[in-house]
N, C-alpha and C positions, 0 to 999 in steps of 0.2 A: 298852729297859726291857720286862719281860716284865708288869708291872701298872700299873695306873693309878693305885691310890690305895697309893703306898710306906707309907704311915703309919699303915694300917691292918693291917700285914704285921706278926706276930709268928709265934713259934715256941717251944714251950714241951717239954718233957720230961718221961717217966712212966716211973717203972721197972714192972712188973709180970712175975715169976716169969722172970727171968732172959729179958725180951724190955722192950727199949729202944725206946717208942712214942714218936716224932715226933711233935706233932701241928700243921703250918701253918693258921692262920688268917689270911684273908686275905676282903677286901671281895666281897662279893656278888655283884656286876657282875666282878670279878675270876676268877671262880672256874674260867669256861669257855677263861680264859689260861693258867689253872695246869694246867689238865688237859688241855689241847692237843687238835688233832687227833687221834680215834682213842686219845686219851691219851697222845700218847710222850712228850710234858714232864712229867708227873705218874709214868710208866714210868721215865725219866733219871735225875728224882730218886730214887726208890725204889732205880735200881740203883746210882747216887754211895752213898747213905747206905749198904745192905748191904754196898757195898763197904768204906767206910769201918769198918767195925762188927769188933769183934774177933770170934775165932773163938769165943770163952766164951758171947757175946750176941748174940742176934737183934734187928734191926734191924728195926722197922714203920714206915714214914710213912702219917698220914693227913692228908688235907687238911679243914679247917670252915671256918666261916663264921663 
């Protein structure tokens, strides 16, 4: 498991001017899990979703609290 509190893990979606904004919220204590060393778990996601992302729209992840 990459967090400790699953239940506090949502994930919601924003369209704004043709860019498809992720935004994970995720517990507080959490936050330094999701963002990993250096970042590269918070970097993996960003590059899964752009990849994921058609060529029409741009793909942002942010992570809150």
């Amino acid at each position: 498991q990459l967090v400790s509190n699953t239940e506090k893990i949502s994930v919601t979606s924003v369209e704004q001017d043709g860019t498809t904004v992720l935004r994970v919220h995720v517990a507080a204590q959490d936050l330094p899990r999701i963002i990993g060393e250096q970042g590269k778990i918070f970097r993996a996601l960003r590059n899964v979703a752009t990849v994921s992302g058609t060529s029409q729209y741009d793909v942002v992840v942010d992570i809150a609290q």
